[in-house]
N, CA, C and O atoms as a GROMACS GRO file, in nm:
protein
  296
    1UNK      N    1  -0.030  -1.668   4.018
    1UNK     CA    2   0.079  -1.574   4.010
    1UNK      C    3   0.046  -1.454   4.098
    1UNK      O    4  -0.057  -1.387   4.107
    2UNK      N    5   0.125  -1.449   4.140
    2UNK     CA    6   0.110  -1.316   4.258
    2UNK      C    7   0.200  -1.167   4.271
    2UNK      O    8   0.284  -1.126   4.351
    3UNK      N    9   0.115  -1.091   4.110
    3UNK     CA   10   0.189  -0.993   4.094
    3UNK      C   11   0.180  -0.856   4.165
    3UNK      O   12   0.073  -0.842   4.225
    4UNK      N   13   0.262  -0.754   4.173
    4UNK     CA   14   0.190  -0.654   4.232
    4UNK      C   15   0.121  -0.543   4.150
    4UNK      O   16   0.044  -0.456   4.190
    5UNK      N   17   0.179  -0.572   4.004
    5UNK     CA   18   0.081  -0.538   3.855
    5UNK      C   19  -0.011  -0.610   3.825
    5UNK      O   20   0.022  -0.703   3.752
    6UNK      N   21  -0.140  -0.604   3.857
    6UNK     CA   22  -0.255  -0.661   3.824
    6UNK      C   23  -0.268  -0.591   3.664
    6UNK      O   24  -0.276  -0.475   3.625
    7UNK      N   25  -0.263  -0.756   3.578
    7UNK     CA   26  -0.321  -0.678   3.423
    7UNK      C   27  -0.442  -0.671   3.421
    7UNK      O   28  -0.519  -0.754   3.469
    8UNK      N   29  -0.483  -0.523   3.338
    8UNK     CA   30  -0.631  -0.482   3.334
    8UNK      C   31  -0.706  -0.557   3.249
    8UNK      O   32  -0.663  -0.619   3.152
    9UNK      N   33  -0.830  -0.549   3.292
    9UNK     CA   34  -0.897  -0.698   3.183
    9UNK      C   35  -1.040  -0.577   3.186
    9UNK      O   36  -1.071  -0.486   3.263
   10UNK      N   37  -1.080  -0.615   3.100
   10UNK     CA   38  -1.261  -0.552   3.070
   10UNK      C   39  -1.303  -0.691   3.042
   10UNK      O   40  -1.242  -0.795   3.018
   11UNK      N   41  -1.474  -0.647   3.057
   11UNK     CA   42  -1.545  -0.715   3.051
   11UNK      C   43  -1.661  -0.678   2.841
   11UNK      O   44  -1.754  -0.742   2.792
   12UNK      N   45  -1.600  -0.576   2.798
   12UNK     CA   46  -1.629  -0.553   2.695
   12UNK      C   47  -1.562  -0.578   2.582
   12UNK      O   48  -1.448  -0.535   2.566
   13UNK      N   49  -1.643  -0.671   2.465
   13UNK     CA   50  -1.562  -0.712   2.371
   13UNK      C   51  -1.440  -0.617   2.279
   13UNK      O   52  -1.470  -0.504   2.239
   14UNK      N   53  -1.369  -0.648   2.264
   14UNK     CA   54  -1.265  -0.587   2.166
   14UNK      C   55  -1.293  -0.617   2.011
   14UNK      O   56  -1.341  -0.711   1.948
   15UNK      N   57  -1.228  -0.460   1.974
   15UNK     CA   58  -1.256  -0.374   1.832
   15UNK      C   59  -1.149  -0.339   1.788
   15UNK      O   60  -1.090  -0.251   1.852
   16UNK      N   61  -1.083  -0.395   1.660
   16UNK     CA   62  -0.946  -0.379   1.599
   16UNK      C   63  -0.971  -0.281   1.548
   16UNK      O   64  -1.087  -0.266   1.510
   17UNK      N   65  -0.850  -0.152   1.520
   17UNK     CA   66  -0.898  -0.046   1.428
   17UNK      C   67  -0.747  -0.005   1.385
   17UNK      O   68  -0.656   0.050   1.447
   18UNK      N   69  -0.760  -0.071   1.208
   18UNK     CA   70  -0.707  -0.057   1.147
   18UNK      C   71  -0.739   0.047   1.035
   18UNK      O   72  -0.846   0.100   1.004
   19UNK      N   73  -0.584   0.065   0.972
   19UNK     CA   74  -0.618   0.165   0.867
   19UNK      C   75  -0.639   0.113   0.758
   19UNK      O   76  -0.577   0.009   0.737
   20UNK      N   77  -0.719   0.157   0.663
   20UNK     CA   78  -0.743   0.081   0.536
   20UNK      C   79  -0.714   0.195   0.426
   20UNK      O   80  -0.755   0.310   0.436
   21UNK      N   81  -0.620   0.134   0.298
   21UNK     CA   82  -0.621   0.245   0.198
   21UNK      C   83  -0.740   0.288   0.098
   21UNK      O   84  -0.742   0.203   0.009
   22UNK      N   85  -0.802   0.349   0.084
   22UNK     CA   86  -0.910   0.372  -0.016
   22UNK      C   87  -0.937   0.277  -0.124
   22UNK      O   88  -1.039   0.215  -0.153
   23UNK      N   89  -0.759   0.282  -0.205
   23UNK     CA   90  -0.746   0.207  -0.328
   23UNK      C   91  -0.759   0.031  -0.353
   23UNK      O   92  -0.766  -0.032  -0.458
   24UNK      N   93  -0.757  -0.028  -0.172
   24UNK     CA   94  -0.802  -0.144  -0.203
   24UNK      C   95  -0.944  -0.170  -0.138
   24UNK      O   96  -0.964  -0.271  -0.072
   25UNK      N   97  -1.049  -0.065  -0.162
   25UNK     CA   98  -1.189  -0.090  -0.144
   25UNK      C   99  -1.279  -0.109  -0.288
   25UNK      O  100  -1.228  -0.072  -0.394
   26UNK      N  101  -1.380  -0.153  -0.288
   26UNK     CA  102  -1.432  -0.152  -0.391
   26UNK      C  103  -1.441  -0.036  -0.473
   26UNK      O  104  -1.424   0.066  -0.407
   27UNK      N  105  -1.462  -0.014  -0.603
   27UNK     CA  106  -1.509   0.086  -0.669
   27UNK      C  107  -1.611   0.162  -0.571
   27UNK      O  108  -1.590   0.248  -0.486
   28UNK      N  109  -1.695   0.117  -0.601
   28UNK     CA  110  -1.859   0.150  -0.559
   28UNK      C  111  -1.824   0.263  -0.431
   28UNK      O  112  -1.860   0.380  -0.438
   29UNK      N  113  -1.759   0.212  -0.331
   29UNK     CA  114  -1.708   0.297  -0.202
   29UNK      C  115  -1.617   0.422  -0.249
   29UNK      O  116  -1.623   0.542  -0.223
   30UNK      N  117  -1.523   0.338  -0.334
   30UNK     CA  118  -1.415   0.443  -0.363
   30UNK      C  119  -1.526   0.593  -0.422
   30UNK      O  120  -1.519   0.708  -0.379
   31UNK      N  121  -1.591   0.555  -0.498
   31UNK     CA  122  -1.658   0.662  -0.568
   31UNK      C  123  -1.731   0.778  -0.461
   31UNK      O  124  -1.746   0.900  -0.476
   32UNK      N  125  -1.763   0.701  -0.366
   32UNK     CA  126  -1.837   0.776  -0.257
   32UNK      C  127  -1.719   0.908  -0.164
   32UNK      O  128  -1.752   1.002  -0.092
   33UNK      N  129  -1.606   0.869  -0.199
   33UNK     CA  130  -1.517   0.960  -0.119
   33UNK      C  131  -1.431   0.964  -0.186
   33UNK      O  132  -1.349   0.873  -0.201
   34UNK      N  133  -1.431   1.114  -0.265
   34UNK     CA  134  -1.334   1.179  -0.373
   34UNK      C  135  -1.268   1.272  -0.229
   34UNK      O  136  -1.321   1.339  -0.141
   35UNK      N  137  -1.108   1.231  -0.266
   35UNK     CA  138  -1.006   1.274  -0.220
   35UNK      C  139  -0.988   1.227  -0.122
   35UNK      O  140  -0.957   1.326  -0.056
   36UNK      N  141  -0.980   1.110  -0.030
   36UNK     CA  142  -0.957   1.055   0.054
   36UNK      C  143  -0.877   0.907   0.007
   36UNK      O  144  -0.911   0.816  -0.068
   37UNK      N  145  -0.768   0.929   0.083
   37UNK     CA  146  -0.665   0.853   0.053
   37UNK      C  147  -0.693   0.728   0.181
   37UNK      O  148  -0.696   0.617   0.127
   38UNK      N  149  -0.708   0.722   0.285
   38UNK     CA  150  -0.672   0.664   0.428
   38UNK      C  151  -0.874   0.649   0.437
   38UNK      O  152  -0.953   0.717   0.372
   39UNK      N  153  -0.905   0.543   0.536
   39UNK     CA  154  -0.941   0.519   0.560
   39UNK      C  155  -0.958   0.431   0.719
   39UNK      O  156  -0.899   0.325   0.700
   40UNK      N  157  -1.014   0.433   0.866
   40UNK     CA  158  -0.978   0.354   0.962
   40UNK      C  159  -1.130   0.231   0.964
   40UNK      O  160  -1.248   0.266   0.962
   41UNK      N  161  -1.086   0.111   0.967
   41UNK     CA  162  -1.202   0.034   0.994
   41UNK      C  163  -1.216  -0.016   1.105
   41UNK      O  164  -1.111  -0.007   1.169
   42UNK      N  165  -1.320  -0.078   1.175
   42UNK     CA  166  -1.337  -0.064   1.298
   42UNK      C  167  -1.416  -0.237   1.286
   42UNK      O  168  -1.521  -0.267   1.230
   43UNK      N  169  -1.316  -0.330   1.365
   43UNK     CA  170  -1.353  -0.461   1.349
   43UNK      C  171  -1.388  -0.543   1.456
   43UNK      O  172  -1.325  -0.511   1.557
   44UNK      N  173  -1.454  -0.622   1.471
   44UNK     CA  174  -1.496  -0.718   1.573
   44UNK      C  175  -1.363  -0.818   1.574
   44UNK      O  176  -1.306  -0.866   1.476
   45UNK      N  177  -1.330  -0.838   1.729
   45UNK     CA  178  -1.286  -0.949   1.718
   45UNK      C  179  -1.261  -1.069   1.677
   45UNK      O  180  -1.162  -1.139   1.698
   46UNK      N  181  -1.343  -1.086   1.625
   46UNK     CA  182  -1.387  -1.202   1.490
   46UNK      C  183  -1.314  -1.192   1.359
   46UNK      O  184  -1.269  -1.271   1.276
   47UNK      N  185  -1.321  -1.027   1.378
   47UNK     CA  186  -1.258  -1.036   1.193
   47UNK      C  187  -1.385  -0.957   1.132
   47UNK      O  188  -1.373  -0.909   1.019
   48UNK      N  189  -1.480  -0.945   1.188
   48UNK     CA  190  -1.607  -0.851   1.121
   48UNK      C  191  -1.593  -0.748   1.099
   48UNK      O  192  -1.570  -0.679   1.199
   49UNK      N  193  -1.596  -0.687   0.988
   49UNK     CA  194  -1.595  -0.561   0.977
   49UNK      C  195  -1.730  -0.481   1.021
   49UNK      O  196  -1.839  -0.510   0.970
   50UNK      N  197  -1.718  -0.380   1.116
   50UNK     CA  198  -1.823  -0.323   1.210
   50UNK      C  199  -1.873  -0.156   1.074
   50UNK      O  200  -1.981  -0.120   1.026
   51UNK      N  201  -1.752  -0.110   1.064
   51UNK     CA  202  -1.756   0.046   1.055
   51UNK      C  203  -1.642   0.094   0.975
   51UNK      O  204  -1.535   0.085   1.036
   52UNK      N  205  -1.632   0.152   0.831
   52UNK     CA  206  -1.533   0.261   0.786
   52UNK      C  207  -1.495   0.388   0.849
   52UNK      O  208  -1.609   0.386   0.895
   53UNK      N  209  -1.444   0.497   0.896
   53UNK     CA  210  -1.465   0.632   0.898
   53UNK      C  211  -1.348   0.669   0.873
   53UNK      O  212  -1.248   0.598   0.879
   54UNK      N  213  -1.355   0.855   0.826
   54UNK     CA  214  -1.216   0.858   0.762
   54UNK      C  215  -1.082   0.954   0.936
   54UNK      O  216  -0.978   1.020   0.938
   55UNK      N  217  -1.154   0.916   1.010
   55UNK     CA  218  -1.066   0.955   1.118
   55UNK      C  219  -1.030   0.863   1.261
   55UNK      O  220  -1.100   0.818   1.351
   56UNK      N  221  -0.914   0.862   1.238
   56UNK     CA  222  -0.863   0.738   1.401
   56UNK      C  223  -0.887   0.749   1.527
   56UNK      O  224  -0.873   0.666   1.617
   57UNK      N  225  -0.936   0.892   1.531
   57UNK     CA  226  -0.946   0.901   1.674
   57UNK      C  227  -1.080   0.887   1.728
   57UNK      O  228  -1.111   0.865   1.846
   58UNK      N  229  -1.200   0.912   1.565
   58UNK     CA  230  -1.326   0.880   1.568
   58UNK      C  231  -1.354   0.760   1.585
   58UNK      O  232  -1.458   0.738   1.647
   59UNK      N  233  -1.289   0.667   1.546
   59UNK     CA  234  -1.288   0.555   1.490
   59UNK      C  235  -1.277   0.478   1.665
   59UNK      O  236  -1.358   0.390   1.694
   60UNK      N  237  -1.197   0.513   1.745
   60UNK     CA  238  -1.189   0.476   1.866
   60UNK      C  239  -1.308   0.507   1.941
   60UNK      O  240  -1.381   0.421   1.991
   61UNK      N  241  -1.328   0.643   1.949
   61UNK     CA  242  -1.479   0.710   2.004
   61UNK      C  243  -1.588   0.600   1.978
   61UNK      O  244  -1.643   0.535   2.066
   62UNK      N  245  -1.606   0.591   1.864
   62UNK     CA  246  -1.772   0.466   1.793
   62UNK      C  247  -1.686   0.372   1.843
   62UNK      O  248  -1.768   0.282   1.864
   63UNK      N  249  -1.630   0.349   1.862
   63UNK     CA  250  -1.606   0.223   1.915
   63UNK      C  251  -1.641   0.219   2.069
   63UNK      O  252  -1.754   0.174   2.089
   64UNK      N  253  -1.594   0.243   2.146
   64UNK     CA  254  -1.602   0.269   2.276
   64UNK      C  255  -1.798   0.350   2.298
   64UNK      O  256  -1.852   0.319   2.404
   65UNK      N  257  -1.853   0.412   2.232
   65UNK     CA  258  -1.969   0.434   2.214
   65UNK      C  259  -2.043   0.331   2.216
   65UNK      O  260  -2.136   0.331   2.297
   66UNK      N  261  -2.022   0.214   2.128
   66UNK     CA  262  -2.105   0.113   2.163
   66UNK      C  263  -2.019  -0.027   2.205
   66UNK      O  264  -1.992  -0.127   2.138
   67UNK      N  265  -1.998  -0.002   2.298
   67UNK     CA  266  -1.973  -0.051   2.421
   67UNK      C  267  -1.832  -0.190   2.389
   67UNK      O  268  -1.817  -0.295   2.450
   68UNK      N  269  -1.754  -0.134   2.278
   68UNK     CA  270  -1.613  -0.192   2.236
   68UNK      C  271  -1.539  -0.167   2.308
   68UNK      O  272  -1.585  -0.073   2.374
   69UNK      N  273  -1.398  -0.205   2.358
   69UNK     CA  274  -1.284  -0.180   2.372
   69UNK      C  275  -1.178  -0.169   2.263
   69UNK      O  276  -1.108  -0.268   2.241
   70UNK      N  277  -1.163  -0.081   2.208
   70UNK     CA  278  -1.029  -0.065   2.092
   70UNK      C  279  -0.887  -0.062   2.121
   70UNK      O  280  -0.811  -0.010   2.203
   71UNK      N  281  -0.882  -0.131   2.031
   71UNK     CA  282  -0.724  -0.152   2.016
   71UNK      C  283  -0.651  -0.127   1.875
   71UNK      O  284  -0.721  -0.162   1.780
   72UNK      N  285  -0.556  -0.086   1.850
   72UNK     CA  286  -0.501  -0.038   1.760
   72UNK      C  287  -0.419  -0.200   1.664
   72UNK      O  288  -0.347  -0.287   1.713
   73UNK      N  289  -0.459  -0.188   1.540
   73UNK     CA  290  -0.362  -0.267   1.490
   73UNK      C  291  -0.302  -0.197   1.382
   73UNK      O  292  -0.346  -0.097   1.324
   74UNK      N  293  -0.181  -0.268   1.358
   74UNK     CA  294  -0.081  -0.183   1.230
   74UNK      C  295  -0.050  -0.256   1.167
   74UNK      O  296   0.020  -0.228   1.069
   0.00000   0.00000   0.00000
C-alpha cells in the first residue's frame, strides 16, 4: 500500500492503562488507601497487571519510563 500517511509503529511493547474502581479491589488494598475512589492500572499487553497508581497522567509517565508505549483503554 502506498500511502502518503505512514502509520507510526514503535518498536516498544504496549501498556493498557485503565481505570480501576477501588471498590472492586481486594480488601487488603482497599484498606491501604482511605479515600480514594479511582484508581489507574497499568497493563502489559498480555493482560498482566504491571502497576496501580492513583493518577493517569502518572500512570502514562511509569509507563513510558520503563520503556512501554501507553495507550489508553475505557
Amino acid at each position: 500500500m502506498d500511502s502518503k500517511h505512514p502509520i507510526p509503529t514503535t518498536t516498544r511493547p504496549i501498556a493498557y492503562v485503565r481505570p480501576v474502581e477501588t471498590a472492586d479491589l481486594p480488601e487488603e488494598v482497599r484498606a491501604q488507601l482511605p479515600g480514594v475512589t479511582r484508581l489507574y492500572a497499568i497493563c502489559h499487553e498480555e493482560g498482566e497487571q504491571l502497576a496501580l497508581v492513583t493518577d493517569r497522567t502518572m500512570a502514562f509517565v511509569m509507563a513510558r519510563q520503563n520503556d512501554y508505549e501507553p495507550v489508553s483503554v475505557h
